[in-house]
C-alpha positions as CSV (number, residue, x, y, z in Angstrom):
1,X,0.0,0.0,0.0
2,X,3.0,2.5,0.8
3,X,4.6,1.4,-2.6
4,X,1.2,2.5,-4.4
5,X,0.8,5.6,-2.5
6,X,4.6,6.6,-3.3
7,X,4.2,5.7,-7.4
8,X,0.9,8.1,-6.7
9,X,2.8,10.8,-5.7
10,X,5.2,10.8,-8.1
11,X,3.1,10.9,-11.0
12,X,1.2,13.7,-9.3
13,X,4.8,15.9,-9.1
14,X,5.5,14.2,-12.9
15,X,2.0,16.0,-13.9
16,X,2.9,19.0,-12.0
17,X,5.8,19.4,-13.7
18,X,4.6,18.9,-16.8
19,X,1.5,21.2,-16.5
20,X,4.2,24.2,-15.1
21,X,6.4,23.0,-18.5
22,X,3.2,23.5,-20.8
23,X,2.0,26.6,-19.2
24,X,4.9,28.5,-19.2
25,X,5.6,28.6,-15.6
26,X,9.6,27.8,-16.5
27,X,10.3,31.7,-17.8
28,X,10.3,32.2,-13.6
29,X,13.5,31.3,-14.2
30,X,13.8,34.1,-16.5
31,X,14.4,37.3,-14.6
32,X,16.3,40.8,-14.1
33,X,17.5,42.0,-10.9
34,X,18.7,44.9,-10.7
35,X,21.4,45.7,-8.8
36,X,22.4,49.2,-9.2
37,X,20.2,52.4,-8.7
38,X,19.4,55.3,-6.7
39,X,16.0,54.5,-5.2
40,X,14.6,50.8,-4.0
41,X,13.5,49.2,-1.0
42,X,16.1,46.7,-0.2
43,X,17.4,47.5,2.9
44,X,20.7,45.3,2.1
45,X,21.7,47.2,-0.7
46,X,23.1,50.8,-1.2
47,X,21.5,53.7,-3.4
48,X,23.6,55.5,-5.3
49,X,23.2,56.7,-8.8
50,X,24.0,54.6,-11.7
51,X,22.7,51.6,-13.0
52,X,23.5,47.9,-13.2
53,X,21.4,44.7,-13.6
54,X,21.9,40.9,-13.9
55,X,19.8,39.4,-16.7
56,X,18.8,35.9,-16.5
57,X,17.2,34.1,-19.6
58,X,17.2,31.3,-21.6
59,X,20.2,29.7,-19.6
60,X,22.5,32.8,-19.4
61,X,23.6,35.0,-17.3
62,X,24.2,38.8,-18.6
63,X,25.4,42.0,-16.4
64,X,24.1,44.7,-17.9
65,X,26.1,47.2,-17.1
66,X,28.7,48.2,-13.2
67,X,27.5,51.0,-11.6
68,X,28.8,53.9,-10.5
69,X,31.5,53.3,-7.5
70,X,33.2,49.7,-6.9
71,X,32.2,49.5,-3.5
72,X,28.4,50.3,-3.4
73,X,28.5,47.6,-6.4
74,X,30.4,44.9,-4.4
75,X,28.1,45.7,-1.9
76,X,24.7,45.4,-3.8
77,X,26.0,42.3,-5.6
78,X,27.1,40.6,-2.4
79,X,23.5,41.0,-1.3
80,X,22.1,39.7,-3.9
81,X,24.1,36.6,-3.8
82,X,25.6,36.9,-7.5
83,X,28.4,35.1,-8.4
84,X,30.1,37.4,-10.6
85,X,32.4,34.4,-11.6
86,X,29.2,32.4,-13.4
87,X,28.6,34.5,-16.0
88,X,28.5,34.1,-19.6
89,X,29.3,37.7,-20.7
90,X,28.8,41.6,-19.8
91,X,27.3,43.9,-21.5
92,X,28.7,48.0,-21.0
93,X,25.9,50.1,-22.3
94,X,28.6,52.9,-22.8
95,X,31.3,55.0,-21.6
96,X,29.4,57.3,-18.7
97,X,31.1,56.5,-15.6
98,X,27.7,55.7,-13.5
99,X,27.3,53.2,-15.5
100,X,31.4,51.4,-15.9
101,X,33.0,52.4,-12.9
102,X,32.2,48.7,-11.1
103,X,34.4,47.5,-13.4
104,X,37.3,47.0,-11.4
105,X,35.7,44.9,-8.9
106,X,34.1,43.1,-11.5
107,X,37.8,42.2,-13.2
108,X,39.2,41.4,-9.7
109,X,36.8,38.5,-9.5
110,X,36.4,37.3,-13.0
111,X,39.6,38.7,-15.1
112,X,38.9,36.9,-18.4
113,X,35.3,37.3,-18.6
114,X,34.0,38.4,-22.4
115,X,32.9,41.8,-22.0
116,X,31.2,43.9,-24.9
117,X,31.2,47.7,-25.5
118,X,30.6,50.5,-27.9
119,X,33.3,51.4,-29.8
120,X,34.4,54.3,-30.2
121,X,37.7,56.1,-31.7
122,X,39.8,56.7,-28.9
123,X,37.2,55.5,-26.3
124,X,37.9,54.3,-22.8
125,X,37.6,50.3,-23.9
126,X,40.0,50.8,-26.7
127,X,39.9,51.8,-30.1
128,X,42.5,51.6,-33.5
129,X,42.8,53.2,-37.0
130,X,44.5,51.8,-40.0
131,X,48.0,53.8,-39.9
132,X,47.0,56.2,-42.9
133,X,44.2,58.0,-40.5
134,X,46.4,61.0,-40.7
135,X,48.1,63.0,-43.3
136,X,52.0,62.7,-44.0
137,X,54.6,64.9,-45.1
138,X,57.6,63.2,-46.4
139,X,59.6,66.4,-46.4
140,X,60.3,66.2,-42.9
141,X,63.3,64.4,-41.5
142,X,62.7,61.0,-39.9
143,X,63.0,62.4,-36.4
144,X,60.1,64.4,-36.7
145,X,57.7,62.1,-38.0
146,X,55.2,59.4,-36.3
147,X,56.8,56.1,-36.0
148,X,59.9,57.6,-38.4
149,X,57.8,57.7,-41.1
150,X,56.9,53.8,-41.1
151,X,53.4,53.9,-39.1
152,X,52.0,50.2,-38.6
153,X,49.1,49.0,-40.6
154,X,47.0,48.8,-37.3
155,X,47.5,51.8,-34.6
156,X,45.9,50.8,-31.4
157,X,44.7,52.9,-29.1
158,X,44.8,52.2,-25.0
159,X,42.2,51.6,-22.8
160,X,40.9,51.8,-19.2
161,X,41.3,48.3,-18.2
162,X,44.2,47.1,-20.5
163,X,44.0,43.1,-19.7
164,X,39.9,43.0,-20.1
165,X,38.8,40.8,-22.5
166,X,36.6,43.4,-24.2
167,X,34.9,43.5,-28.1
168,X,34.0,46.3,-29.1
169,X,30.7,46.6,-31.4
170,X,30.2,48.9,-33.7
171,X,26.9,47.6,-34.9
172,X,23.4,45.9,-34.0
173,X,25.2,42.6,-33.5
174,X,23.7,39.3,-32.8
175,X,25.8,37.6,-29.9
176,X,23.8,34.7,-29.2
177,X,21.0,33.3,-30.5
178,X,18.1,35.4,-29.9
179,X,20.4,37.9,-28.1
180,X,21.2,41.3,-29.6
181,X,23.2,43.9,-29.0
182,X,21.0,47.1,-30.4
183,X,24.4,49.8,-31.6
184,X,22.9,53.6,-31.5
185,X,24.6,56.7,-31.8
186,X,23.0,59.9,-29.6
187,X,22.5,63.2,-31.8
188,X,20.7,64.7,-28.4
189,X,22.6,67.7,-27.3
190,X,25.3,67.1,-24.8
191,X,26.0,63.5,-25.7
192,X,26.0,63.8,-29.4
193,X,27.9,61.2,-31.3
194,X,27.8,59.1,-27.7
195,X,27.5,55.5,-28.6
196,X,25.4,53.3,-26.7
197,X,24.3,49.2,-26.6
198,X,21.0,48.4,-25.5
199,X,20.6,44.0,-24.7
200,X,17.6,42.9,-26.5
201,X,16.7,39.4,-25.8
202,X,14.1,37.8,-28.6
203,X,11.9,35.2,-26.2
204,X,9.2,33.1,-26.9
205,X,7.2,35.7,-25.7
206,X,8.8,38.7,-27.7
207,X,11.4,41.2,-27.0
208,X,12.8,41.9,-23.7
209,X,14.9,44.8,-24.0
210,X,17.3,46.1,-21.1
211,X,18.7,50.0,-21.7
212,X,21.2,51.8,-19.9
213,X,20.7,55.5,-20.4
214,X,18.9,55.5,-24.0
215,X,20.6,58.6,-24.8
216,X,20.2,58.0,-28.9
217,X,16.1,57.9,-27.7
218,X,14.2,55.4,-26.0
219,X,11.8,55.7,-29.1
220,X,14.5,55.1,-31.4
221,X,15.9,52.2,-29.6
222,X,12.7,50.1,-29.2
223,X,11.7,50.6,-32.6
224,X,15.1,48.5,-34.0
225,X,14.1,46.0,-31.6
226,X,10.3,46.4,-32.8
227,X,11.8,45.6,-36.7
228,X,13.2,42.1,-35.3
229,X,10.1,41.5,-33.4
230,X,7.1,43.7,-33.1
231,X,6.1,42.3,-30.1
232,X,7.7,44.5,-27.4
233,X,7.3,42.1,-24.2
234,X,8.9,44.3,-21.6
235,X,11.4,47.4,-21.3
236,X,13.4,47.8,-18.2
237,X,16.2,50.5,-17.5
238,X,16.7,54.2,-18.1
239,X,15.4,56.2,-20.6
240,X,17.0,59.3,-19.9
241,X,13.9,61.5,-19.1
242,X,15.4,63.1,-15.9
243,X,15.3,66.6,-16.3
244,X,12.7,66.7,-19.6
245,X,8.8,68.8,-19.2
246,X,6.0,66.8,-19.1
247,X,5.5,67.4,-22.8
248,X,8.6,65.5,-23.9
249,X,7.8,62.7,-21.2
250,X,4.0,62.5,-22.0
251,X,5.6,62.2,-26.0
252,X,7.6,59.0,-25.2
253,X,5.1,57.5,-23.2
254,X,2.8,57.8,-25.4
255,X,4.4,56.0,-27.8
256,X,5.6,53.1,-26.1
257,X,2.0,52.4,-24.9
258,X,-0.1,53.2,-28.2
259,X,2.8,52.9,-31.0
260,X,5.0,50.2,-29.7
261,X,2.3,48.6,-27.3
262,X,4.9,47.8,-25.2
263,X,3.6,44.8,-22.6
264,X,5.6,45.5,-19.7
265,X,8.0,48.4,-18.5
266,X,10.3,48.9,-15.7
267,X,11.8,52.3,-15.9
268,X,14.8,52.6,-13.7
269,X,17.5,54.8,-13.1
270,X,17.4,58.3,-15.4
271,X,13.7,57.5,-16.6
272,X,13.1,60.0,-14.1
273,X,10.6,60.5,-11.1
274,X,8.0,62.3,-13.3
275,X,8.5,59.7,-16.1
276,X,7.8,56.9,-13.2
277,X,4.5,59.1,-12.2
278,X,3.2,59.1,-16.3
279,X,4.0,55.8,-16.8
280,X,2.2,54.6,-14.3
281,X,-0.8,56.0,-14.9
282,X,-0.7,55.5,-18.5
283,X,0.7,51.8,-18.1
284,X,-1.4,50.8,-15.4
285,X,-0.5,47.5,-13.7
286,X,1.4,47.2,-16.8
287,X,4.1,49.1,-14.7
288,X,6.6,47.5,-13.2
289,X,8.8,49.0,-10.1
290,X,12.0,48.4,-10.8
291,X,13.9,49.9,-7.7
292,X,17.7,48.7,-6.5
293,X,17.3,45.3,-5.3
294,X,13.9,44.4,-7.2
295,X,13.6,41.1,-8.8
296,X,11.8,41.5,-12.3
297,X,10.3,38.0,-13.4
298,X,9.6,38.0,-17.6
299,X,5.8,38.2,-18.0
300,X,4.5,34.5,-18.9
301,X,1.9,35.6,-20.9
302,X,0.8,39.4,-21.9
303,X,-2.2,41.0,-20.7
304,X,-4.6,41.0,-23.7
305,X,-5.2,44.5,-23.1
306,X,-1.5,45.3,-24.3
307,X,-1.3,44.4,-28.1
């Protein structure tokens, strides 16, 4: 009789399982935490401004992204219990220092670690240029020309963490399947010609797309993901709305609910507090708080009010 009722119960967990496996319930597994910011209410962690995140999906695990000082990020990733020497690769959105400045604790733990950036000429994660980037005048004497006169066909260009194992993009580049790194260049004033990388993931589900600052435009930024898959499933990060009027803000959030029908959205970081105020009420409980600390799980399935 105890042998029946065991074989019973495991068929019951076996259909369990199998009903959570059909259903969807296995994206739980898919998640963001994000683990840098200036607001939250994990007590554990630090609030400082800047922005980091660990993305888990499909098997992986991304940062997104350091911070803003070594210490508050050792801190906040100590508390969340991430091992910063599991992870497949990271992602640096670009070259702001709120945003890159965890790096050094990041190489002390995990040296060798694939890390991708924007690249820029003569950018903090390295740069080059063919050796005819500048003009030459043969007339001079050897002594007063670059490299006597004989520049190599390569000159490379130093960066801030010389033993890193970084790539630099230069372009929307797909570095896993189903993971892409979106390659925008800002024309807004103050950060014009900035490059930046924004991680969009294409799930089951549709696009999960993680931003650092979105200084070339949140708009701009989910509308390449939009042309992969026009199903926007969530947006999490910062969308550089900080110090913009209510017009401007009312402008993009508009257009992520009604043009982009974004499903979810977690703004974070320099979205801005009047941004998180409109896109609540706009969003709904389609809103996500994303504050230091917060553990985002990927939406299983979208609210049929969002397409």
């Amino acid at each position: 009789m105890n042998v029946q009722r065991w074989r019973r119960s495991i068929c019951a967990l076996a259909l369990l399982l199998i009903a959570s496996l059909c259903d969807g319930t296995e994206a739980s597994m898919d998640r963001i935490t994000v683990l840098y910011d200036a607001f939250g209410q994990n007590t554990s962690m630090k609030k400082d401004w800047g922005y980091a995140a660990l993305v888990e999906v499909g098997g992986r695990r991304i940062l997104f992204d350091t911070g803003n000082n070594p210490d508050v990020f050792a801190q906040n990733v100590n508390a969340a219990r991430v091992d910063l020497e599991k992870l497949d690769f990271v992602v640096m959105s670009h070259r702001h220092g709120d945003h890159m400045a965890g790096m050094t604790y990041l190489l002390g733990k995990n040296p060798k670690l694939k890390i991708y950036a924007p690249q820029e000429g003569f950018g903090v994660y390295g740069a080059s240029l063919p050796g005819s980037f500048y003009r030459k005048d043969e007339s001079l004497p050897q002594e007063m020309r670059y490299f006597d006169g004989k520049p190599p066909e390569v000159v490379k260009f130093g960066a801030a963490w010389s033993t890193a194992n970084i790539v630099l993009v230069d372009k929307t580049t797909e570095v896993a399947p189903g993971v892409r790194l979106i390659a925008q260049v800002s024309d807004a004033a103050g950060t014009k010609e900035l490059k930046e990388l924004s991680l969009a993931i294409n799930t089951p589900g549709g696009i999960v797309l993680i931003v650092g600052c979105s200084h070339p435009g949140i708009e701009a930024i989910v509308a390449e993901a939009a042309a992969v898959n026009p199903r926007i499933r969530m947006v999490a990060g910062g969308f550089h709305l900080v110090a913009a009027p209510d017009s401007v803000i009312d402008k993009v959030v508009a257009a992520l609910h009604d043009t982009y029908k974004v499903e979810r959205i977690a703004p974070g970081h320099c979205s801005g507090e009047h941004t998180f105020s409109a896109i609540k009420r706009i969003f709904g409980d389609r809103y996500q708080y994303a504050g230091v600390g917060t553990v985002l799980q990927f939406p299983v399935n979208a609210s049929s009010g969002a397409r």
